[in-house]
C-alpha positions as CSV (number, residue, x, y, z in Angstrom):
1,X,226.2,-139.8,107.2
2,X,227.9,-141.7,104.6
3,X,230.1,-144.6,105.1
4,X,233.0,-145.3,103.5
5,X,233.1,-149.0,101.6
6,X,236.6,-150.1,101.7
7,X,237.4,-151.7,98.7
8,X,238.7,-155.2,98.9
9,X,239.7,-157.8,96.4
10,X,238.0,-161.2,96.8
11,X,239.2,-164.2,95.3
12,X,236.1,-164.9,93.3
13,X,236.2,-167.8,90.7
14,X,236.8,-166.9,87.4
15,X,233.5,-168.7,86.0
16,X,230.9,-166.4,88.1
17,X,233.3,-163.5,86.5
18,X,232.8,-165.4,82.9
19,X,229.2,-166.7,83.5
20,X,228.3,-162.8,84.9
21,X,229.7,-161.0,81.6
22,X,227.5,-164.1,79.5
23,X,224.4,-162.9,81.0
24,X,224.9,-159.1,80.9
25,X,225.9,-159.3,76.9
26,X,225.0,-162.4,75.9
27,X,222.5,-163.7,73.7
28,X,219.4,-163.1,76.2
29,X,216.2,-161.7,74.7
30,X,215.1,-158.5,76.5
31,X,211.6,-159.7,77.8
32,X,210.2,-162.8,79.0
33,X,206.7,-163.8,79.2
34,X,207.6,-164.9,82.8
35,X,210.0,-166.1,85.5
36,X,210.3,-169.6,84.0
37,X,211.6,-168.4,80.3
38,X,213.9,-166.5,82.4
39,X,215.4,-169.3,84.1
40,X,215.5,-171.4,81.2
41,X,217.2,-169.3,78.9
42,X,219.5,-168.8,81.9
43,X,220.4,-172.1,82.0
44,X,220.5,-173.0,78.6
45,X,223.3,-170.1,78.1
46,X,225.3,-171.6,81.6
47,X,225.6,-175.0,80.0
48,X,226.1,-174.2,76.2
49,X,229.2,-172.3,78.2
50,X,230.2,-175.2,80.5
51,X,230.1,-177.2,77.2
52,X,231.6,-175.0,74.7
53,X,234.4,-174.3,77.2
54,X,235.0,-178.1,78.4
55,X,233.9,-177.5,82.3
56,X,231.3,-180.3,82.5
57,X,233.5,-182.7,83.8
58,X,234.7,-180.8,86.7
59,X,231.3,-178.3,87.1
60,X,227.7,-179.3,86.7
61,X,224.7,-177.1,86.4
62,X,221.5,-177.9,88.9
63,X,217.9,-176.5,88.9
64,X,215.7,-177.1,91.6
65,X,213.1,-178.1,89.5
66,X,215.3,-180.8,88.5
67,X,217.6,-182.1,90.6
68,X,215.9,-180.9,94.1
69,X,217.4,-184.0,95.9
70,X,221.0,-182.5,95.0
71,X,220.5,-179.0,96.1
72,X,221.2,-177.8,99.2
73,X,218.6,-175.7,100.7
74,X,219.1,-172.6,103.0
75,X,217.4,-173.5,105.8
76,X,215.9,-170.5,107.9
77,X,212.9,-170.0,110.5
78,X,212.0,-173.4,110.0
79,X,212.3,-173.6,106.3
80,X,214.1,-174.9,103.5
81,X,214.7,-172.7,100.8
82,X,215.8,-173.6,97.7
83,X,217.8,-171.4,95.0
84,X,217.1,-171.9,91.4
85,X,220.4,-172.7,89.7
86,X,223.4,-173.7,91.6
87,X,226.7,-174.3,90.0
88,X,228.9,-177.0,91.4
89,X,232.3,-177.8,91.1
90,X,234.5,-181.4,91.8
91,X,230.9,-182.2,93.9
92,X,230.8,-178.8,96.1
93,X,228.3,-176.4,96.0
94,X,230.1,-173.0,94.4
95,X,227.7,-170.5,93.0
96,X,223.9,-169.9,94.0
97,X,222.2,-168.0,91.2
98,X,218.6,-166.7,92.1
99,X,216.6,-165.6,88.9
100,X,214.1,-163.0,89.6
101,X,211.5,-161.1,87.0
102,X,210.3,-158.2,88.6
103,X,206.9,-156.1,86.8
104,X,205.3,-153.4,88.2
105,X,205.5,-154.2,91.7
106,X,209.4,-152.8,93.1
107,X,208.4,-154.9,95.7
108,X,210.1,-158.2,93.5
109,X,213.6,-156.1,93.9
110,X,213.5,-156.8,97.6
111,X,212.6,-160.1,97.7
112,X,215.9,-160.9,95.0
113,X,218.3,-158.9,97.9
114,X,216.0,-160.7,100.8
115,X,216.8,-164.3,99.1
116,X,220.2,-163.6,98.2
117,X,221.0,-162.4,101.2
118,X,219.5,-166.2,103.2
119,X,221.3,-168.1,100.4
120,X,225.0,-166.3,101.2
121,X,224.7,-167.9,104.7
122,X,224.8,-171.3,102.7
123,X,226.6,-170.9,99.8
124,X,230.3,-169.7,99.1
125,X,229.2,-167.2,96.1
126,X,225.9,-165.7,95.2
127,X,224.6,-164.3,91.7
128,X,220.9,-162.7,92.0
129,X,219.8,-162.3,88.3
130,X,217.0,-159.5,88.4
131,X,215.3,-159.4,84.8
132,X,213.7,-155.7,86.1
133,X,210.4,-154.5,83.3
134,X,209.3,-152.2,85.0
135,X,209.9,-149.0,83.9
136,X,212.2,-147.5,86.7
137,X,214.8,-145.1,86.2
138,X,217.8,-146.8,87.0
139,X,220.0,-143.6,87.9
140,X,222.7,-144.4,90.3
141,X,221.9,-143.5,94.1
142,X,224.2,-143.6,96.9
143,X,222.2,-146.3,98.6
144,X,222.7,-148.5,95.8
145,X,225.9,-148.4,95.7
146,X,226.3,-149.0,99.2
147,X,224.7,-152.1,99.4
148,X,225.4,-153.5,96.3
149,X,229.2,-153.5,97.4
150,X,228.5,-154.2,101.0
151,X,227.0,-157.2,99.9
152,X,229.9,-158.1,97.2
153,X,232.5,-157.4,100.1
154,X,231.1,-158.8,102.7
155,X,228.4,-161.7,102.0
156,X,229.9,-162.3,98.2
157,X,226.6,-161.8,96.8
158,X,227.1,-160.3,93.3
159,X,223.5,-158.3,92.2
160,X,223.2,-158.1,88.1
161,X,220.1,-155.9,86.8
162,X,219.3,-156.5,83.0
């Protein structure tokens, strides 16, 4: 039986709108060697925005490789987990953004909707950034669909597949 998603506008903050359109047709190469080029180009593009567009006063950019001691973690079955990027604004924690590179193994897709899911119980907005090379068919299923706007509507988790 299929269920009916009722749509619903959310107030979402204009920069996950702007910072969401940046990574799906900006300037980001196709592949990466691994995770790590990922996230770096990631947040090189984030903060040449923040920069170009004046926001760094009021919104900072902060990796957990970086600036660990700033991040909030989500903290679950005894664990802190920390996402990669977060975006803050006036101070406040406003955007998670998980960066995942997924190969062969589908397995990789599950752990991006796993993590985002943990990290919407902490944060007000999440962005999962899956950078997907394997070579799956990306036709449009129900299921997909489903989720991806159950989790928008009702966790504010925003999934991007490049």
């Amino acid at each position: 039986m299929k269920r009916k998603i009722k749509h619903v506008e959310l107030d979402c903050p204009k920069i996950l709108d702007a910072i969401t359109f940046l990574i799906q047709f900006g300037p980001l190469k196709r592949e990466y060697p691994n995770e790590a080029a990922f996230k770096e180009d990631i947040q090189a593009t984030i903060q040449n925005y923040l920069e170009k567009n004046k926001l760094s006063e009021t919104v900072r950019l902060l990796s957990d490789s970086q600036d660990q001691g700033l991040v909030a973690p989500a903290a679950i079955f005894g664990v802190d987990f920390y996402p990669d990027i977060v975006l803050e604004e006036n101070g406040e924690p406003l955007v998670a953004i998980l960066v995942k590179l997924v190969k062969s193994n589908p397995a990789g897709l599950v752990q991006a909707a796993g993590r985002a899911l943990v990290f919407s119980h902490q944060y007000p907005w999440v962005l999962s950034l899956v950078l997907d090379l394997g070579k799956r068919r990306r036709e449009k299923r129900d299921l997909d669909h489903e989720f991806r706007a159950d989790m928008w509507h009702n966790r504010q988790v925003r999934f991007l597949f490049r």
